[in-house]
Structures are given as structure tokens and as C-alpha cells.
C-alpha positions in Angstrom: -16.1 -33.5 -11.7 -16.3 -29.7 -11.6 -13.0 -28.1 -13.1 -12.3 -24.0 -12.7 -9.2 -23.4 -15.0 -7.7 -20.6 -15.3 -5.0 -18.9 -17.6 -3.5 -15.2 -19.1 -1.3 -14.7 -16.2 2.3 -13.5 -16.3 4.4 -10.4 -16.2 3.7 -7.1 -17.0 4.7 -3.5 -16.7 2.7 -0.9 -14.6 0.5 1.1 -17.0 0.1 -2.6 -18.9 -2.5 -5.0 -20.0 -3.8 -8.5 -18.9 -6.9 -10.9 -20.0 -7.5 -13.9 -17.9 -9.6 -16.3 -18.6 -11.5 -19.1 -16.5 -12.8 -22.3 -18.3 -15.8 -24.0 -16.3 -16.9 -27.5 -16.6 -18.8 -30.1 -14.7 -21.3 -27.4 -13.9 -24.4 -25.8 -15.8 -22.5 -22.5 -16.3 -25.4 -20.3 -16.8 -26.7 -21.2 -12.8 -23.2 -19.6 -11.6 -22.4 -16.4 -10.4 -18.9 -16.5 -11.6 -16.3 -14.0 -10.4 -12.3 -13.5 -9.9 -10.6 -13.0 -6.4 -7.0 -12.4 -5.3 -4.6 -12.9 -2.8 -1.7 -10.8 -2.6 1.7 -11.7 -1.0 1.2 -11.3 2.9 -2.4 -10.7 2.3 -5.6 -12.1 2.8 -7.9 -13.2 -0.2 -10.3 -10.2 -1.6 -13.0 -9.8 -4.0 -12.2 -8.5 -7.6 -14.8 -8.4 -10.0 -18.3 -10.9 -9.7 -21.6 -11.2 -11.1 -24.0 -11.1 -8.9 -26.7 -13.8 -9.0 -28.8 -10.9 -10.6 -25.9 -10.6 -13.2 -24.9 -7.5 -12.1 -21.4 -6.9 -11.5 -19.7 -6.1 -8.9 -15.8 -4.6 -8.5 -13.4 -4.1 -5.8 -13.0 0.1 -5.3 -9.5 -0.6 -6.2 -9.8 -1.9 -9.4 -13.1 -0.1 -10.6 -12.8 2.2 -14.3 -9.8 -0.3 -14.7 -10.7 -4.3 -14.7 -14.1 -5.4 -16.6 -15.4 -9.0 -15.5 -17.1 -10.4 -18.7 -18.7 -13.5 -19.6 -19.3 -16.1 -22.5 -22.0 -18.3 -21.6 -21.4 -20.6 -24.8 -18.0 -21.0 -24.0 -18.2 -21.7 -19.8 -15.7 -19.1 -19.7 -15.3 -15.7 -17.3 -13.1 -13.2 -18.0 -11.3 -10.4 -16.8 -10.1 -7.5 -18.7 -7.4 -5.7 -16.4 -6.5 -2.4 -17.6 -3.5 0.0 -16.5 -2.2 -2.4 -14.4 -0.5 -1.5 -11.2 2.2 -3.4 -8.9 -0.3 -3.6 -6.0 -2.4 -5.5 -8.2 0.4 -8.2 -8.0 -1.7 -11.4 -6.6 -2.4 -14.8 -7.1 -6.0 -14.4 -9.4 -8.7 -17.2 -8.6 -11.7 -17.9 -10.8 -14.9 -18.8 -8.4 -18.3 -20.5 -9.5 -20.7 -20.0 -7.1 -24.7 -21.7 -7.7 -27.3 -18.9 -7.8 -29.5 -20.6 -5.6 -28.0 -22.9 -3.2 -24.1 -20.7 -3.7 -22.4 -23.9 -3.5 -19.0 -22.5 -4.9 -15.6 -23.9 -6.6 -12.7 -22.6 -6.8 -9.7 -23.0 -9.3 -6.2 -23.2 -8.8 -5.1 -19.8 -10.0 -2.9 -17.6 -11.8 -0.4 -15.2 -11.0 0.0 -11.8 -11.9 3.2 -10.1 -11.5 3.4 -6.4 -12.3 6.9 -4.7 -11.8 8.9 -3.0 -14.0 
């Protein structure tokens, strides 16, 4: 049974700090390009940060110089380093496995992110 979980979410003040993390298991971890999405309040789900099946990255214009998607193949765990936070970054953040070859993809249950002051 494949299992995204994720966790680091919470409240924070604009200009602030967050880590997330994703744990990964049921899957070979290494064969996924693993990457974060989010869905803010009234909006539709967007791309954050990914690695490409390449393991390049890849990042939203809005959160580039600011969020860093990393990964810790030993560990099944993505993360993502979110920097100088902003309250338009408030969103539900989703952790996404997809296979490098066939992109079968999961999808975990999320985390929120709240920045206000």
C-alpha cells in the first residue's frame, strides 16, 4: 500500500520559515519524481517545486529564490524548504510521487500552511 505523508505545516508570520516534509512508502522511492503542490483557498491546485524525471527541479515563478525542493533518497523523504514566507502562499501543501517511466502518481493527504500575522 503506497503511503505519501506529510508534516511541518502550521502558522507562521510573513517574512517566516517552514520545512515540510513527505515520507514515502510502498514505492521504490528512487523511480519517483517527487514534488509539492498547493491549493489555495478559492483556488485551483498549482505546481510548487518537482524533480523532474531527469532530477532537475523545477519551481513555480512565485516561489523561485525563496522555496528549495530537496530530497533524501535513504530516508523516502521530499522536502521543502520555504523561505520568507508570504500570506499568498497560504495553501493546503500536497506531496506527489509520480513513476519516472510509466508517471503513475500518488498523492498524500496534505498540510496546511497558514501565513498571517
Amino acid at each position: 500500500q503506497v503511503q505519501l505523508v506529510e508534516s511541518g505545516g502550521g502558522l507562521v508570520q510573513p517574512g517566516g520559515s517552514l520545512r515540510l516534509s513527505c515520507v514515502a512508502s510502498g514505492i521504490i522511492f528512487s523511480t519517483y519524481a517527487m514534488g509539492w503542490y498547493r491549493q489555495g483557498p478559492g483556488k485551483q491546485r498549482e505546481l510548487v517545486a518537482t524533480f523532474t524525471s531527469y532530477g532537475n527541479t523545477n519551481y513555480a515563478d512565485s516561489v523561485k529564490g525563496r522555496f528549495t525542493i530537496s530530497r533524501d533518497n535513504a530516508k523516502n523523504t521530499v522536502y521543502l524548504q520555504m523561505n520568507r514566507l508570504k500570506t499568498e502562499d497560504t495553501a493546503v501543501y500536497s506531496c506527489n510521487a509520480a513513476h519516472i517511466l510509466s508517471m503513475q502518481n500518488y498523492w498524500g493527504q496534505g498540510t496546511q500552511v497558514t501565513v498571517s500575522s
